[in-house]
N, CA, C and O of each residue as an XYZ file, in Angstrom:
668
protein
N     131.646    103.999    118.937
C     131.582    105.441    118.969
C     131.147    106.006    117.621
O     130.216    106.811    117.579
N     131.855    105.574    116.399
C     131.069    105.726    115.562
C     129.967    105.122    114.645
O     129.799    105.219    113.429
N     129.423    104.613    115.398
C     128.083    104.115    115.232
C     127.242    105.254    115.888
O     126.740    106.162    115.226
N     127.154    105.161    116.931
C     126.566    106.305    117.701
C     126.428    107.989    117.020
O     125.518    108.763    117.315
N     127.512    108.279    116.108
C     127.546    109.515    115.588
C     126.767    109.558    114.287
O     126.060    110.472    113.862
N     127.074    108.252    113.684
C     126.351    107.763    112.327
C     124.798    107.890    112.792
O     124.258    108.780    112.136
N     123.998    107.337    113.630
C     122.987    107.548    114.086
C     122.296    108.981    114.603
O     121.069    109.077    114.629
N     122.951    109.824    114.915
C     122.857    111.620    115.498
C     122.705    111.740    113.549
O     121.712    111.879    112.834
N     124.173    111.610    113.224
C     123.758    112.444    111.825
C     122.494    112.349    110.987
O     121.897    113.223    110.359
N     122.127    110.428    111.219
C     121.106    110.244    109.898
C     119.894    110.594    110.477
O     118.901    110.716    109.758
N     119.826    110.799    111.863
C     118.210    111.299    112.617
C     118.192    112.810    112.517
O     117.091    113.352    112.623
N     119.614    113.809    112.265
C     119.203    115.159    111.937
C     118.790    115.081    110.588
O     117.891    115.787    110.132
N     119.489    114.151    109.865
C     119.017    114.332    108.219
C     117.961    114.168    107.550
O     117.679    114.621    106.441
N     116.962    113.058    108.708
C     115.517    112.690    108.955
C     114.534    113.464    109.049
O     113.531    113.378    108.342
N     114.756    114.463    110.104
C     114.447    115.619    110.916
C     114.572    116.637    109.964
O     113.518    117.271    109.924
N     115.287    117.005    109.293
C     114.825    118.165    108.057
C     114.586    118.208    106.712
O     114.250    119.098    105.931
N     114.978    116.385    106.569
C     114.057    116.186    104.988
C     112.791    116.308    105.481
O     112.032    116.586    104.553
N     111.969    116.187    106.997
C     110.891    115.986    107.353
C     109.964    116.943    107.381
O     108.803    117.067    106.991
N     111.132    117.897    108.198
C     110.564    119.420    108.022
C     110.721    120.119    107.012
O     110.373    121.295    107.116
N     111.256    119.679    105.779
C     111.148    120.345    104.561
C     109.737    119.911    104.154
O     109.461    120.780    103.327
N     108.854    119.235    104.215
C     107.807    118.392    103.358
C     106.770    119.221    103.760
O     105.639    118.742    103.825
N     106.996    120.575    104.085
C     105.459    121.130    104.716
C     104.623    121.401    103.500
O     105.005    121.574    102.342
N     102.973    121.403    104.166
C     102.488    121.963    102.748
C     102.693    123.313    102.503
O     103.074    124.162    103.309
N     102.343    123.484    101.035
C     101.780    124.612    100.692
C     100.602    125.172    100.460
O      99.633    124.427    100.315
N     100.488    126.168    100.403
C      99.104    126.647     99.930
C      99.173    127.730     98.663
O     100.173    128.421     98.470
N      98.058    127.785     97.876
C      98.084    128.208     96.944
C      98.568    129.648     96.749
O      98.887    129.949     95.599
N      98.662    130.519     97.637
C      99.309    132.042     97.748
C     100.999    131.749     98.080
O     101.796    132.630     98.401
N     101.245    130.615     97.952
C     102.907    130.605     98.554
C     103.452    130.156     96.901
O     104.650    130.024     96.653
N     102.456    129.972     95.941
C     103.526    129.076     95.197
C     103.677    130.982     93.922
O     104.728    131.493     93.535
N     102.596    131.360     93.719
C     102.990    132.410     92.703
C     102.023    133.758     92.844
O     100.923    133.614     92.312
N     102.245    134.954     93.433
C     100.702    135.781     93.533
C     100.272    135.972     92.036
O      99.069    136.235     92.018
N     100.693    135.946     91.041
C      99.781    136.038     90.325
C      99.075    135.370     89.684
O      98.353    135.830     88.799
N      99.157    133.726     90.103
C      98.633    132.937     90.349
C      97.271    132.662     90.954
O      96.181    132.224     90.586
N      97.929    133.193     92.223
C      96.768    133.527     93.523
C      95.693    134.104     93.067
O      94.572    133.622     92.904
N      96.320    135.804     92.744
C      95.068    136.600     91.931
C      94.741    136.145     91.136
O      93.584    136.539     90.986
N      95.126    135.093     89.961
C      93.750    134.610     89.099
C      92.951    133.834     89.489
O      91.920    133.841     88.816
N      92.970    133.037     90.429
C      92.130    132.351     91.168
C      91.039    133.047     91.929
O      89.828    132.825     91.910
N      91.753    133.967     92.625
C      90.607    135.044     93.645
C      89.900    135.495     92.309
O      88.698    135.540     92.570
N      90.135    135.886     90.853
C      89.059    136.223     89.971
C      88.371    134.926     89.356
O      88.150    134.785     88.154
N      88.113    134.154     90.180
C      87.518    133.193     89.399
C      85.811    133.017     90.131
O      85.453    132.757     91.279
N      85.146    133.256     89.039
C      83.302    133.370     90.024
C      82.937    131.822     89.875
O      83.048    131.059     88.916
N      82.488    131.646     91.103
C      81.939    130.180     91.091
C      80.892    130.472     91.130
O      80.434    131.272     91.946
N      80.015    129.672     89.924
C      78.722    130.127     89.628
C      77.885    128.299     90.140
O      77.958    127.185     89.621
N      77.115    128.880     91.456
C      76.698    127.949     91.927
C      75.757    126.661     91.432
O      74.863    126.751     90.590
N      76.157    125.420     92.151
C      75.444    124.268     91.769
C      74.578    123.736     92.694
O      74.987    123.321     93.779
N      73.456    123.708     92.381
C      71.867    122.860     92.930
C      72.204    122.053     93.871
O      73.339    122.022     94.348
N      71.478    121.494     94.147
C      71.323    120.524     95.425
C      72.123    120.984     96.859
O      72.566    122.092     97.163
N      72.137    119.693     97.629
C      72.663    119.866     98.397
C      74.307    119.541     98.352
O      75.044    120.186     99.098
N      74.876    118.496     97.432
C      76.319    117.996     96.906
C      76.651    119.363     96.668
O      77.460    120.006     97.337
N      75.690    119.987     95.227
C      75.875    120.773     94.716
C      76.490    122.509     95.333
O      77.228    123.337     94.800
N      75.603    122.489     96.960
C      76.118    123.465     97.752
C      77.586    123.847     98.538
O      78.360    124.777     98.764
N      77.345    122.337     98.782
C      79.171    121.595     99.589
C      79.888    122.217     98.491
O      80.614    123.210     98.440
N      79.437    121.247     97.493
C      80.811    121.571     96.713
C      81.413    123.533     96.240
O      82.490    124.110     96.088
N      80.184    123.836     96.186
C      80.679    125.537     95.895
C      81.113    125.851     97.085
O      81.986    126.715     97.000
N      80.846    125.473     98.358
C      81.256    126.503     99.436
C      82.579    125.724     99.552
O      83.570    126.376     99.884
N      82.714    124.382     99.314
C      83.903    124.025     99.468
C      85.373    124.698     98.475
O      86.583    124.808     98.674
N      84.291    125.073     97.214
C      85.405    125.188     95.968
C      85.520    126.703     96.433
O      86.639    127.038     96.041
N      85.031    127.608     96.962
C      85.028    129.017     97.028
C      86.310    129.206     98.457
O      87.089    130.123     98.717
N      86.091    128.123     99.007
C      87.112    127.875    100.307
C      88.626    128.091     99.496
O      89.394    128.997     99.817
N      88.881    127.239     98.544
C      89.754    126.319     97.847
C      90.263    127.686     96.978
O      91.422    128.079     97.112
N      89.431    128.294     96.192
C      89.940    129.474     95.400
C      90.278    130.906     96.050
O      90.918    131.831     95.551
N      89.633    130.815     97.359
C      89.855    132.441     97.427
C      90.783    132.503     98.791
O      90.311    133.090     99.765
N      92.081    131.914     98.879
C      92.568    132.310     99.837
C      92.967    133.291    100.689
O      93.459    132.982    101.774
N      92.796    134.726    100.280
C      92.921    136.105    101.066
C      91.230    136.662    100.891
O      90.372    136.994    101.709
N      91.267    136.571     99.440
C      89.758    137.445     99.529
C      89.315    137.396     98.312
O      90.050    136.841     97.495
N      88.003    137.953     97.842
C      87.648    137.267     96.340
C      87.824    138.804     95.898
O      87.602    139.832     96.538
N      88.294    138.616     94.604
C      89.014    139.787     93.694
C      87.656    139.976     92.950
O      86.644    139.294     93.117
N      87.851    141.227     91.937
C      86.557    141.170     90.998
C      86.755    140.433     90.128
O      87.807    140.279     89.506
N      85.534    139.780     89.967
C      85.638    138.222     89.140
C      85.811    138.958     87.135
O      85.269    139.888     86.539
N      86.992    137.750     86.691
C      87.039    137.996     85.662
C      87.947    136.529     84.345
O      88.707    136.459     83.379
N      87.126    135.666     85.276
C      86.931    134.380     84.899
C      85.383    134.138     85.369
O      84.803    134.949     86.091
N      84.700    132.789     84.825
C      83.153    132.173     85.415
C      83.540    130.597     85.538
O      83.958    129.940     84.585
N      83.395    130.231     86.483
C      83.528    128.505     86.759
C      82.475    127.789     86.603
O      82.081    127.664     87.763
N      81.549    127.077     85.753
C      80.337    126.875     85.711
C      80.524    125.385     85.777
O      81.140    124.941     84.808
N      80.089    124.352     86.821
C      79.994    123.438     86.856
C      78.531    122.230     87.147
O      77.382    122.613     87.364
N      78.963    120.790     87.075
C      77.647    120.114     86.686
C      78.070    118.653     87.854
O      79.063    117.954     87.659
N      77.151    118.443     88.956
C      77.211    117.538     89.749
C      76.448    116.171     88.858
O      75.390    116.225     88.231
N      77.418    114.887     89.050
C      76.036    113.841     88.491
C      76.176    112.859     89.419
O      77.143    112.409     88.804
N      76.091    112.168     90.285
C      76.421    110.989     90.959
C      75.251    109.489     90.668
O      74.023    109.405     90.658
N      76.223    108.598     90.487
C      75.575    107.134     89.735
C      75.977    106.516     91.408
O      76.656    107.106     92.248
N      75.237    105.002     91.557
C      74.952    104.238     92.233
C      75.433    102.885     91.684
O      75.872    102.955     90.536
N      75.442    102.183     92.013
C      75.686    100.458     91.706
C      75.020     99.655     93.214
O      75.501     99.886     94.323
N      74.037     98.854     93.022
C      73.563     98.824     94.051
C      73.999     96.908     94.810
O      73.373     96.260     95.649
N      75.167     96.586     94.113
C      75.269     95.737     95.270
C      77.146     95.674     94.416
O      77.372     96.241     93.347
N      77.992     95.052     95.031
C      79.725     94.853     95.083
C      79.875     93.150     95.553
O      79.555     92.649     96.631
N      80.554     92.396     94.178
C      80.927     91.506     94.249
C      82.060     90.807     94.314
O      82.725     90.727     93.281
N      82.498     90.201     95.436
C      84.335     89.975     95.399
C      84.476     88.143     94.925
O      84.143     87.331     95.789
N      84.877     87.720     93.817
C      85.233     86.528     93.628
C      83.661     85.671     93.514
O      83.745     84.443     93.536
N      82.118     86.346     93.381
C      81.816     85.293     92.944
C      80.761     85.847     94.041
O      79.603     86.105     93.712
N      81.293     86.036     95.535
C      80.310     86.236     96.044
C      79.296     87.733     96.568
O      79.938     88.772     96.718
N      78.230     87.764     96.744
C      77.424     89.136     96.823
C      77.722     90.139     98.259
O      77.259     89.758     99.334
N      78.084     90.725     98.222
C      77.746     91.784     99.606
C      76.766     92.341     99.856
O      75.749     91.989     99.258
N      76.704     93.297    100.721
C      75.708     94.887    100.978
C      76.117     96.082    100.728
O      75.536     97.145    100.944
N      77.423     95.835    100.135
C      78.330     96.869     99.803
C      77.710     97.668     98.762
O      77.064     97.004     97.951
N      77.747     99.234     98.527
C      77.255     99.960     97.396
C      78.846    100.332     96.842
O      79.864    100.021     97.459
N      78.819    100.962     95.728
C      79.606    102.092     94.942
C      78.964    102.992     94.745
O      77.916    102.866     94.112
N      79.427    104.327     95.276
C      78.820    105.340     94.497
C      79.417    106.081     94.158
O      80.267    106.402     94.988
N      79.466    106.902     92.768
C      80.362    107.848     91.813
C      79.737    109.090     91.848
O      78.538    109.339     91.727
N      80.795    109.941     92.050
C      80.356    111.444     91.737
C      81.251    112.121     90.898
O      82.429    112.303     91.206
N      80.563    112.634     89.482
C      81.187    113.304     88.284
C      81.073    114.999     88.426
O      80.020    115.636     88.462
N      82.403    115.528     88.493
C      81.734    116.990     88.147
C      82.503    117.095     86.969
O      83.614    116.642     86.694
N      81.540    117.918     86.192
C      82.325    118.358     84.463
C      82.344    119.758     84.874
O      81.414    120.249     85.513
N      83.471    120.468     84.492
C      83.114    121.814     84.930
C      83.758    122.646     83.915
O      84.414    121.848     83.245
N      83.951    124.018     83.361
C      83.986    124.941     82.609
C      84.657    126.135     82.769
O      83.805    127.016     82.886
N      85.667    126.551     82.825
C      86.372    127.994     83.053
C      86.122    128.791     81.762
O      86.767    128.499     80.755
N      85.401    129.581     81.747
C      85.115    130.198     80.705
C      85.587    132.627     81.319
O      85.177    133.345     82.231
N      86.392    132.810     80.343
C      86.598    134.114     80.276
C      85.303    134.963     80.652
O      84.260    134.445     80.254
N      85.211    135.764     81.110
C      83.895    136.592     81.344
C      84.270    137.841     79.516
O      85.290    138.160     78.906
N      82.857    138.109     79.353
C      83.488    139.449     78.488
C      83.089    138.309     76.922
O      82.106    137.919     76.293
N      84.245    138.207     76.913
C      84.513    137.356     75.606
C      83.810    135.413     75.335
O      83.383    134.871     74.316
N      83.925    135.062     76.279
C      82.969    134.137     76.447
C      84.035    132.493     76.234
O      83.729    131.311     76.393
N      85.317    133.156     75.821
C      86.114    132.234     75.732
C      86.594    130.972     76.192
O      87.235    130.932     77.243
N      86.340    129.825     75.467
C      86.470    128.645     76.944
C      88.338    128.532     77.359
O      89.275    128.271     76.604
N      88.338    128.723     78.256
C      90.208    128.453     78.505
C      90.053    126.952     79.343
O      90.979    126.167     79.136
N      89.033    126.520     80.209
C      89.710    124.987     80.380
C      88.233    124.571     80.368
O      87.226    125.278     80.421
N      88.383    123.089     80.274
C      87.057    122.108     79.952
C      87.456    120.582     80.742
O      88.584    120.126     80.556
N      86.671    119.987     81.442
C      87.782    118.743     82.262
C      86.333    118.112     83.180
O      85.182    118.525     83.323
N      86.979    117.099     83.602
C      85.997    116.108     83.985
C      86.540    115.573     85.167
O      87.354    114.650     85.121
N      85.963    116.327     86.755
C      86.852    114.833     87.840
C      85.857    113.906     88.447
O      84.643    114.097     88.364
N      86.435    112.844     89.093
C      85.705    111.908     90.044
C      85.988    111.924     90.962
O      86.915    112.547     91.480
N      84.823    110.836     91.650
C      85.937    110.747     93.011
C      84.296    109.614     93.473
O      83.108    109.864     93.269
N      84.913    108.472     94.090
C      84.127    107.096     94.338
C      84.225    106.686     95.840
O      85.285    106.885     96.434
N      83.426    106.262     96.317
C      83.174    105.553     97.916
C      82.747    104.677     97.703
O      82.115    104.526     96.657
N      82.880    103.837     98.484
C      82.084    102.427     99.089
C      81.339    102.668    100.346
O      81.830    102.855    101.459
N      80.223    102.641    100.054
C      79.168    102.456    101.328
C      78.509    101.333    101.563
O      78.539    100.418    100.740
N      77.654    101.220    102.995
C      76.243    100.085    103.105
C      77.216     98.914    104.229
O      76.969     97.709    104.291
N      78.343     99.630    105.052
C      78.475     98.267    105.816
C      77.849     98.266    106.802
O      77.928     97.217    107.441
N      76.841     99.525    107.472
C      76.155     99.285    108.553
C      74.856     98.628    108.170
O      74.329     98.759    107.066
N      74.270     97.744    109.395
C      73.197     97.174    108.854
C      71.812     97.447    109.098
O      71.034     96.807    108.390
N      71.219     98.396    110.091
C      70.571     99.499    109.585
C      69.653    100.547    108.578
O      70.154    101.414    107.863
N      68.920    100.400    108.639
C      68.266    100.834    107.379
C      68.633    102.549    107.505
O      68.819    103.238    106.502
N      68.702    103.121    108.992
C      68.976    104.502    108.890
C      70.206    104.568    108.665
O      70.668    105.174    107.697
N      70.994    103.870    109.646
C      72.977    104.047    109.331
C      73.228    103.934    107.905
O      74.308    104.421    107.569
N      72.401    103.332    106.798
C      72.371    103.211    105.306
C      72.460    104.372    104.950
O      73.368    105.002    104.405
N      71.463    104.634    105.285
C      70.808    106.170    104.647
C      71.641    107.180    104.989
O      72.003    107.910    104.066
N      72.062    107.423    106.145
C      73.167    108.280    106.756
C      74.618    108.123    106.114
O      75.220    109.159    105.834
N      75.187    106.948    105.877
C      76.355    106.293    104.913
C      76.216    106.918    104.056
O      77.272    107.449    103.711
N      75.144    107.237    103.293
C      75.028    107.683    101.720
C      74.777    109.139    101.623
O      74.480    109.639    100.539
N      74.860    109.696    102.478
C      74.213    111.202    102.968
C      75.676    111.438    103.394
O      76.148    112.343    102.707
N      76.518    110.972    104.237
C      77.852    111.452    104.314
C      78.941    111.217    103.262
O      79.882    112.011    103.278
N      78.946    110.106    102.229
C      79.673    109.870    101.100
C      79.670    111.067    100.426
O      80.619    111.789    100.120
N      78.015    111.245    100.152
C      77.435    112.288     99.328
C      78.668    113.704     99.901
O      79.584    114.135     99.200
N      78.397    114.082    101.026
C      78.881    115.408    101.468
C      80.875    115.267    101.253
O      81.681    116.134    100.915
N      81.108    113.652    101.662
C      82.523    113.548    101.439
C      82.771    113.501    100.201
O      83.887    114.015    100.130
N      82.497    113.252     99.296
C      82.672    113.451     97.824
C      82.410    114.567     97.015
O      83.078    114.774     96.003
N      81.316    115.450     97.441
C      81.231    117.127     97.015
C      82.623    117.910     97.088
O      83.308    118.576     96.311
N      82.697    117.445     98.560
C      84.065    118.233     99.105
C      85.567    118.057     98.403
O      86.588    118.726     98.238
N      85.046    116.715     98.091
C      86.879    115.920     97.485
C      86.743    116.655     96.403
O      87.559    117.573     96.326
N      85.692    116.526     95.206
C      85.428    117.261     93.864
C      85.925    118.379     94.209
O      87.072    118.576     93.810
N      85.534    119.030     94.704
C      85.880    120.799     94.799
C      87.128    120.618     95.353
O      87.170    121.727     95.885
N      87.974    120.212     95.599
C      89.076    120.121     95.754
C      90.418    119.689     94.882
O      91.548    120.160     95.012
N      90.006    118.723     94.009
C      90.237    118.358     92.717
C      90.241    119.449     91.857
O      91.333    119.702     91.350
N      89.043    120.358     91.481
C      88.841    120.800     90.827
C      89.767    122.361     90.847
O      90.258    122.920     89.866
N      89.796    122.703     91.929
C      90.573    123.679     92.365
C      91.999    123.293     92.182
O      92.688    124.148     91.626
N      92.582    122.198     92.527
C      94.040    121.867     91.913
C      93.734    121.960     90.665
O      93.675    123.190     90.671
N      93.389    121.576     89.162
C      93.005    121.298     88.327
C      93.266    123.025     87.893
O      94.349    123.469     87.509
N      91.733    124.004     88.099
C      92.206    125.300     88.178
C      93.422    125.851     88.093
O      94.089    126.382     87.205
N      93.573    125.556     89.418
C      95.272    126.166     90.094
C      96.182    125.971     88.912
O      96.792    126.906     88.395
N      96.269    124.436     88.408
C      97.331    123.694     87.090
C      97.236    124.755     85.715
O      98.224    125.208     85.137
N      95.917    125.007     85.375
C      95.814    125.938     84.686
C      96.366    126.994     84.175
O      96.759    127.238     83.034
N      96.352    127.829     85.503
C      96.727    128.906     85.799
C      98.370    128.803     85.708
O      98.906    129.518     84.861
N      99.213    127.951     86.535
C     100.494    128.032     86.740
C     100.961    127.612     85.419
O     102.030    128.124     85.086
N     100.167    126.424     84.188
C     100.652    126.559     83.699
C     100.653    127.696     81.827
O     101.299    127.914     80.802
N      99.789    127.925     82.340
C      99.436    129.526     80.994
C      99.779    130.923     82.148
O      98.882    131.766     82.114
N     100.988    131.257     83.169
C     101.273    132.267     83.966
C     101.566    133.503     83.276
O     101.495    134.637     83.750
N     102.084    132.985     81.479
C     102.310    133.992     81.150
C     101.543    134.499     79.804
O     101.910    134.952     78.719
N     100.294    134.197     80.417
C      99.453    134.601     78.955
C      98.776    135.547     79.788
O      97.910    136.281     79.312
């Protein structure tokens, strides 16, 4: 019998450490937080990575609505290749490919730099064998890795912010 009760208790206790773990989003943790983010202008990047990633990072910063900008986010896409992955000796078809964004929070007005930072973010492609499924592999890394960056980068931001809240 009490086994049976021991088991009820530790599956409710399961059940709302579980439901405590929800996420958050960036308007739940501080609004004035929030609002420095909604003032932050993402000043767009080239290509096509380069597009993902702003519409992704503009997703990421402006959760109600974009404020009048009074920060500038100026960032720089670079992605490197390695064109074959070796485990113990022997060769694959496997690629690596790296994508760097360096990016810049700079004050509008005054020109002031307040943050300066560097993220990554790496895939492994090339297991289809295919010359188009290749090409397509590296065309979706590409778009999955814009997206991860701008996502990074926006936590990164966000860190910023929460932690200079009272400057």
């Amino acid at each position: 019998m009490w086994w049976h009760k021991l088991k009820i208790i530790g599956s409710m206790v399961f059940l709302l450490a579980f439901a405590g773990c929800s996420t958050v989003i960036i308007g739940q943790l501080d609004e004035r937080v929030s609002a420095k983010l909604s003032s932050v202008s993402v000043v767009d990047t080239g290509g096509r990575a380069g597009q993902l990633y702003s519409r992704a990072l503009r997703q990421a910063l402006y959760i109600y609505e974009q404020a009048s900008p009074a920060y500038d986010l100026t960032s720089s896409i670079s992605v490197s290749s390695s064109s074959t992955l070796s485990v113990r000796g022997v060769t694959s078809t496997f690629k690596k490919m790296s994508m760097v964004a360096n990016f810049t929070l700079t004050k509008q007005g005054g020109g002031d730099v307040l943050l300066r930072d560097t993220v990554t973010a790496d895939a492994t492609l090339g297991t289809v064998s295919s010359l188009f499924g290749q090409d397509q592999s590296e065309l979706h890394a590409r778009d999955r890795m814009a997206t991860l960056l701008a996502q990074r980068v926006a936590q990164r931001v966000q860190l910023y912010f929460l932690e200079n809240a009272d400057k």
